[in-house]
PADREN-659479 format. One record per atom (N, C-alpha, C): residue in three letters; x, y, z. Coordinates in pm, whole numbers, plus 50000, padded with zeros to 5 digits. Atoms other than C-alpha are relative to their C-alpha. Last residue first. Layout:
# residues N
ALAXYZ/...
//
This chain:
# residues 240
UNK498514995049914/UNK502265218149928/UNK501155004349894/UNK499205002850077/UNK498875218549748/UNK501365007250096/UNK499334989949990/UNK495955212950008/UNK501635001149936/UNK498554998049883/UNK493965183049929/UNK500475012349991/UNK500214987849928/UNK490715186949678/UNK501095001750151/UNK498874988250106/UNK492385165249407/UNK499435008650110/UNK498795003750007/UNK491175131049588/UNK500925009949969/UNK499395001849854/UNK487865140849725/UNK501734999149972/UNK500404982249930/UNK486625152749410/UNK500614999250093/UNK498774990550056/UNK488385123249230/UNK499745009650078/UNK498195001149968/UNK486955101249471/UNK500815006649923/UNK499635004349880/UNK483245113549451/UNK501145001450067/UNK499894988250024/UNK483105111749076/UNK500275008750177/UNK498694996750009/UNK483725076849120/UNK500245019150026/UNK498664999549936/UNK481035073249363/UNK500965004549916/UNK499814992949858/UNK478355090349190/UNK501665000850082/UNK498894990550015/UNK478915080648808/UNK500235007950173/UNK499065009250048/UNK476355051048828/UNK501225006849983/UNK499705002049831/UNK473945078548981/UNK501094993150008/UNK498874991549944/UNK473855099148627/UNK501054991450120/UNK498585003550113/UNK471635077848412/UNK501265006250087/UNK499085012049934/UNK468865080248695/UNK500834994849943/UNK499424989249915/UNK466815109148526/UNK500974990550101/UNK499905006649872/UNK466785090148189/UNK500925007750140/UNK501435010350022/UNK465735107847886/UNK500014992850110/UNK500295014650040/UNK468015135047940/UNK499034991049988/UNK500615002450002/UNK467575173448041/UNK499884983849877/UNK499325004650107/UNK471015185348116/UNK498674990549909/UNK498584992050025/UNK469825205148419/UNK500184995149837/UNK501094986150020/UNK466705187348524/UNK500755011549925/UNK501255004950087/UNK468835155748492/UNK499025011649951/UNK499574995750139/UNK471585170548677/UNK499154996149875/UNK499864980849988/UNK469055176648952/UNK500824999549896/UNK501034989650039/UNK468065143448940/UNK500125006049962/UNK500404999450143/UNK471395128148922/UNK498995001949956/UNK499194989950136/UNK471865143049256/UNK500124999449836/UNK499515008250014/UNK468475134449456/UNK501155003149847/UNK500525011750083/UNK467375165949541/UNK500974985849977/UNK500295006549956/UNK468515188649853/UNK498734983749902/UNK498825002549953/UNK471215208249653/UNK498814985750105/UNK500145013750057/UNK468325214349383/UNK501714989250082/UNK499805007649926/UNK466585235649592/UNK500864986049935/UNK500444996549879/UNK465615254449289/UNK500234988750117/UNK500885010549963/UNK467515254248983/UNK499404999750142/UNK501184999050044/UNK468885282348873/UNK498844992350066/UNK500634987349847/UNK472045277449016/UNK499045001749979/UNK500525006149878/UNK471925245148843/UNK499945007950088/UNK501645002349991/UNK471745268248513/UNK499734988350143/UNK500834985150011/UNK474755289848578/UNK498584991750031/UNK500474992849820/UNK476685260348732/UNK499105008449971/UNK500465015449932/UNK476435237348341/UNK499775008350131/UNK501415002850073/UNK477465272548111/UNK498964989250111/UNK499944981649989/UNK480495280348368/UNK498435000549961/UNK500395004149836/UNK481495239948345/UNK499415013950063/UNK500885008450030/UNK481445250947944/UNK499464999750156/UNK500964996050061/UNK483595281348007/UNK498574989849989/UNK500434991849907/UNK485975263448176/UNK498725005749985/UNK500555005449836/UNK486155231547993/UNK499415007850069/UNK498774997049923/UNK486785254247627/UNK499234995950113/UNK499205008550042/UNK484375234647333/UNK501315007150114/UNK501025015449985/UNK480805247547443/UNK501714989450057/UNK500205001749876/UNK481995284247442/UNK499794986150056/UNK498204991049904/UNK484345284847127/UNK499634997150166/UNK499595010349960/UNK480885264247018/UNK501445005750072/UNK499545008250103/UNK478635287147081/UNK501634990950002/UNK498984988950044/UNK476755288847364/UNK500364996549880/UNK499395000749908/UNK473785263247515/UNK500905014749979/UNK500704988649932/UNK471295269947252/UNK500845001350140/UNK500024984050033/UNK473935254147047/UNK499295006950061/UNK500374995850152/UNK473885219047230/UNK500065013449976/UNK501174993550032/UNK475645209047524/UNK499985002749884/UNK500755004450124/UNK477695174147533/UNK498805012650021/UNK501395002549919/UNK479115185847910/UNK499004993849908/UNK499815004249850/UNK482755181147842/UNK498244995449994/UNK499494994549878/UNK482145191247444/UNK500384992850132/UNK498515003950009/UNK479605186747173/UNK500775002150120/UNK499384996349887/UNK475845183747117/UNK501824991950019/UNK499314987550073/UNK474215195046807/UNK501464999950129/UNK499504995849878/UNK471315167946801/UNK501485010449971/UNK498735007349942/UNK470125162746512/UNK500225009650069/UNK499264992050040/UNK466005178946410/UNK501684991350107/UNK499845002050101/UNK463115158446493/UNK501645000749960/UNK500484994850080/UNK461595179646745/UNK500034992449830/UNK501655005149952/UNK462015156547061/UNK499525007349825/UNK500904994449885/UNK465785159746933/UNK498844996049997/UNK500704983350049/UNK467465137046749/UNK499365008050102/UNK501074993549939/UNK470065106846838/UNK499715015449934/UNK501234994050095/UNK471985092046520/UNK499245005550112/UNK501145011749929/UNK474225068946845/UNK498765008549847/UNK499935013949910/UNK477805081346783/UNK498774992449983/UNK498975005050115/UNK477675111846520/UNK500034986450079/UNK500194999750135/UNK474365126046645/UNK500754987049945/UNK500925012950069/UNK474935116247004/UNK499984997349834/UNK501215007449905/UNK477955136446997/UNK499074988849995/UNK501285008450063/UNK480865155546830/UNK499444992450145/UNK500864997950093/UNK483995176446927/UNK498524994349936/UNK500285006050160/UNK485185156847229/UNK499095010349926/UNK500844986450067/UNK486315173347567/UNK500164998249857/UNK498644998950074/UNK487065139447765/UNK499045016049915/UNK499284990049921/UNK485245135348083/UNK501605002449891/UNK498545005450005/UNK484005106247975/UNK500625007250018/UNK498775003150081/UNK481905124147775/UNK501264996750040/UNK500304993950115/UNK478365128647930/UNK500644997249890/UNK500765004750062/UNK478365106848226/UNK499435002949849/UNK499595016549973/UNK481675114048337/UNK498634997249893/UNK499105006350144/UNK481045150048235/UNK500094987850001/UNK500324997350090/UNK477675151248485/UNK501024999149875/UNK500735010450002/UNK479555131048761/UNK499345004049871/UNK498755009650046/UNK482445158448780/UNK498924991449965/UNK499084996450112/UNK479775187048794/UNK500934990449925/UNK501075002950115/UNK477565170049062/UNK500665006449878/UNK499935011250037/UNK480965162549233/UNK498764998749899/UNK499425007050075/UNK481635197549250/UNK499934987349902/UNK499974993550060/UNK478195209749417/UNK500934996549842/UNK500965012150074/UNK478565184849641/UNK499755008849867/UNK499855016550011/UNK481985198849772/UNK498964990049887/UNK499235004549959/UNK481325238249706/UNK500164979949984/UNK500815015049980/UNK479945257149468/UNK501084990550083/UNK499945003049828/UNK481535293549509/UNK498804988050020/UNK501544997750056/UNK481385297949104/UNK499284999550150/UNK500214984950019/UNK485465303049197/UNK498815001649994/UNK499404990549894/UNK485165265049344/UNK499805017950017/UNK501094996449915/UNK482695255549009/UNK500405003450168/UNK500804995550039/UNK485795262548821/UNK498755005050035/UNK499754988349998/UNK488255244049014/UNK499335012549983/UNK500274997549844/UNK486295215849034/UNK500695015650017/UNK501774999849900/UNK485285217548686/UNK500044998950153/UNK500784990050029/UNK489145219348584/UNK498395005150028/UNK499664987549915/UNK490195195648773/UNK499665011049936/UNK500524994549858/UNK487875173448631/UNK500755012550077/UNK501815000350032/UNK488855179648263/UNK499594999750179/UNK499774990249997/UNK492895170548401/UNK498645010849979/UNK500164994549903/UNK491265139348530/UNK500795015550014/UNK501245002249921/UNK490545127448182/UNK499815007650168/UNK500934986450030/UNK493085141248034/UNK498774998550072/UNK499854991150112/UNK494905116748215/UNK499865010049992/UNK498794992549952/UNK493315091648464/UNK500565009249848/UNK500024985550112/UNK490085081048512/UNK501155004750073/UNK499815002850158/UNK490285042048630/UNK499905013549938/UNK501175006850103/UNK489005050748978/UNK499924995149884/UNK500425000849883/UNK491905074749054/UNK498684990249956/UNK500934993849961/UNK494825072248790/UNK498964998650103/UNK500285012849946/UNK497945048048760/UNK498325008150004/UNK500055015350137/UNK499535072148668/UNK498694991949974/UNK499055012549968/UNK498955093548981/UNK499404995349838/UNK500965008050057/UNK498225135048886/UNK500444986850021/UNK500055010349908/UNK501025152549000/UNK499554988850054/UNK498855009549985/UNK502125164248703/UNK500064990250097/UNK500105013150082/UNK498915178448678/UNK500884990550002/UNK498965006450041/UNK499855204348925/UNK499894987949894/UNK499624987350121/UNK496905230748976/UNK501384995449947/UNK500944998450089/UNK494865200849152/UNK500525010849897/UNK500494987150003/UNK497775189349410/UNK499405003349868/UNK500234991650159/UNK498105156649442/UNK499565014250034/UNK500964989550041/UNK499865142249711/UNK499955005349909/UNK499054988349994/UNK502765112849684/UNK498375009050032/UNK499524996050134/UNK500735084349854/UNK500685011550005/UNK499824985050022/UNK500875075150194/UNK500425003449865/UNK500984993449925/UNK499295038450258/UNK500395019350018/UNK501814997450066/UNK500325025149986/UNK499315007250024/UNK500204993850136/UNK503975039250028/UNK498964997549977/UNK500434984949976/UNK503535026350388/UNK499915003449900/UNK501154997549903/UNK502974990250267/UNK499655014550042/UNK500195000150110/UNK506294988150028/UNK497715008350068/UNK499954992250106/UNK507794996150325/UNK499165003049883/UNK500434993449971/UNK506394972550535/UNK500195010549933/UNK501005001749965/UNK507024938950373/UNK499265016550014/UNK500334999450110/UNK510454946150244/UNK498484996749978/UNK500514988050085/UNK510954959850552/UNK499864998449914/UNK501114990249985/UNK509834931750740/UNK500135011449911/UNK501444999350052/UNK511584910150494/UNK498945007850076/UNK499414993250193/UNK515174926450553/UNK498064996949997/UNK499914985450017/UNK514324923350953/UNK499655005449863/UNK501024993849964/UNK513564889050960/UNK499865011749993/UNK501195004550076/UNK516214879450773/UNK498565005850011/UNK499594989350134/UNK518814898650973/UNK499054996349913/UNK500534987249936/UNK517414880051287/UNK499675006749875/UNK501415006550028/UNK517874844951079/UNK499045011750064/UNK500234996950122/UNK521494857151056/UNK498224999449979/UNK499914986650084/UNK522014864551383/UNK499255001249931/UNK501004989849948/UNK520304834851514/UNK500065010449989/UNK501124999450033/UNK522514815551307/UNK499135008550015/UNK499914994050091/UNK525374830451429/UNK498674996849892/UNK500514983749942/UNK524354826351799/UNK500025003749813/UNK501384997149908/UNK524064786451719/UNK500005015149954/UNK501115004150099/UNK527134783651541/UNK498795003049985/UNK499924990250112/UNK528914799851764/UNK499095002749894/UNK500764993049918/UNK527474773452032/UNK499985017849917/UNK501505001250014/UNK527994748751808/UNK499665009750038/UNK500124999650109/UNK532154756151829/UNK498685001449967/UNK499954986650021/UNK531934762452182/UNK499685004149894/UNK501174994649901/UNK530334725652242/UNK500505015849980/UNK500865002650113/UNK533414712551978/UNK498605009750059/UNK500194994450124/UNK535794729452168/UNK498784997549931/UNK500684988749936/UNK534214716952513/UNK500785009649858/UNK501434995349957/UNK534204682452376/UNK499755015049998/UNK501135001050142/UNK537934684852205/UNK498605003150020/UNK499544985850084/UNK539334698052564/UNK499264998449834/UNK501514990249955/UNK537454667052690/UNK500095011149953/UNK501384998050058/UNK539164645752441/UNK499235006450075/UNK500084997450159/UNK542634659352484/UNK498704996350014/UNK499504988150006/UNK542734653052890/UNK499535003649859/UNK501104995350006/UNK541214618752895/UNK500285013449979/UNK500645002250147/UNK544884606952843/UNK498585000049935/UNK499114993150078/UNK546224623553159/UNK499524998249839/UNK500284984349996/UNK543574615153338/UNK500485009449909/UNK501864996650068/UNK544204578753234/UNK499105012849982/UNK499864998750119/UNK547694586953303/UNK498494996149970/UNK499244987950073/UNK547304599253654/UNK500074997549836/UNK500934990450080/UNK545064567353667/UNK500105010050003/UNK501085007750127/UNK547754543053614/UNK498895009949998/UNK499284994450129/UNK550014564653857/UNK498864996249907/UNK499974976849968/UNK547534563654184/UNK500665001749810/UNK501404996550050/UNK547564524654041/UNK499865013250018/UNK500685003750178/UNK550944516254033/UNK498725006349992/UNK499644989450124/UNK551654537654367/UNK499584999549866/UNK500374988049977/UNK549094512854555/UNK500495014149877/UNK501535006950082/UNK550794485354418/UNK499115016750019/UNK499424999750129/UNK554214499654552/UNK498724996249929/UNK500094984750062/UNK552214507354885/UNK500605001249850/UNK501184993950010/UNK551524471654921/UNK499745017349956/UNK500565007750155/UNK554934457454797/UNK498555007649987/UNK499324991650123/UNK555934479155110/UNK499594991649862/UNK501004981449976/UNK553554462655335/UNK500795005049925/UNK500074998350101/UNK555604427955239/UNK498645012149982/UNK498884991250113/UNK557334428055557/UNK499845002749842/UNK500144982749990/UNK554964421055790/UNK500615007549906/UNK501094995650047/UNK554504385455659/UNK500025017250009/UNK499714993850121/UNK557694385255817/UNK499205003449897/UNK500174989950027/UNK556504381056179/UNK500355008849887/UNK501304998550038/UNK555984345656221/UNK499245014249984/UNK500955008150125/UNK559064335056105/UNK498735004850039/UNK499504989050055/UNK560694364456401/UNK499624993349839/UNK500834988250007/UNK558564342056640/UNK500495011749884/UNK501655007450022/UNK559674308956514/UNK499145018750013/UNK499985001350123/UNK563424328556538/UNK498384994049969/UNK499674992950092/UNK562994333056879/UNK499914999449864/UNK501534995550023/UNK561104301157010/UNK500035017349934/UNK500745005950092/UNK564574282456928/UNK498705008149979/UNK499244993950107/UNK566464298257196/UNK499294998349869/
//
């Protein structure tokens, strides 16, 4: 009778398996709320990580838009160099400011006129430029009343003052002066006698205006090549 109860003492230990699942529950719960109270700061993380990430793209907008504004404020300014307005030679107006070589003005209104001029005289390209290079070197390509005389006292070989006025600085045996002192007419006086001249398209070109305008130095001219050159080239475009 006795070994009953000894055995039913040595089987109550069994009975505190429910304390074990109550422990158990504590903790399943304990880290339901730990979950529960990690909750808010990961939702903060993945705000904050969206927030940057705005940040981010909006930057890279803006730093797009940057790039853009200064290319065109880069390239723009760049094509306009590289495509001027066009000049057309019977427009003066169209003439750049800023002029071609440093001759701008009257100055390159005087050339267009001698290109024009020796055009109808059917002189063509080189023809021109020995025209534009001869005022350059004469007067600056300005159509001045007076000359060596009044500038430098030069005389002729004879003695006697020089007389020379105008675009081309010719003297009275040239025309008179109504003829000396209107561009056209003058650049008219200057083709007559290089037509004259013989072969003088295959001479060296401030030669030939040399033989022409008969100076003291036949190599005073050449220093007027190029520019004379780029206006010729520059006004001989097709006027739109």
């Amino acid at each position: 009778m006795s070994a009953a109860p000894a055995s039913r003492a040595g089987r109550r230990p069994a009975t505190k398996k429910p304390a074990t699942r109550g422990t158990r529950t504590k903790s399943t719960t304990n880290t339901k709320k730990t979950r529960k109270r990690r909750g808010p700061g990961a939702r903060r993380q993945a705000a904050n990580r969206l927030r940057r990430r705005k940040i981010l793209q909006r930057i890279l907008i803006s730093g797009g838009a940057v790039v853009v504004a200064v290319g065109l404020f880069v390239l723009i300014p760049l094509g306009l160099a590289r495509d001027p307005a066009p000049i057309c030679i019977d427009r003066p107006q169209t003439f750049p400011a800023e002029g071609i070589e440093g001759w701008s003005g009257e100055q390159l209104e005087n050339a267009a006129t001698i290109i024009r001029t020796a055009a109808v005289l059917g002189y063509a390209r080189e023809g021109q430029i020995l025209g534009v290079m001869t005022a350059m070197g004469e007067s600056s390509l300005r159509n001045i009343d007076y000359g060596d005389w009044e500038t430098r006292g030069f005389t002729n070989p004879n003695g006697t003052r020089t007389t020379s006025i105008g675009l081309f600085q010719q003297q009275e045996w040239w025309g008179s002066v109504e003829q000396r002192m209107d561009p056209a007419t003058a650049t008219t006086l200057f083709f007559d006698r290089l037509g004259r001249l013989p072969d003088w398209q295959t001479m060296e070109p401030s030669h030939a205006i040399h033989r022409v305008q008969i100076n003291t130095d036949r190599d005073y001219y050449s220093r007027f090549q190029a520019d004379a050159t780029a206006v010729v080239d520059a006004m001989s475009g097709p006027c739109e």
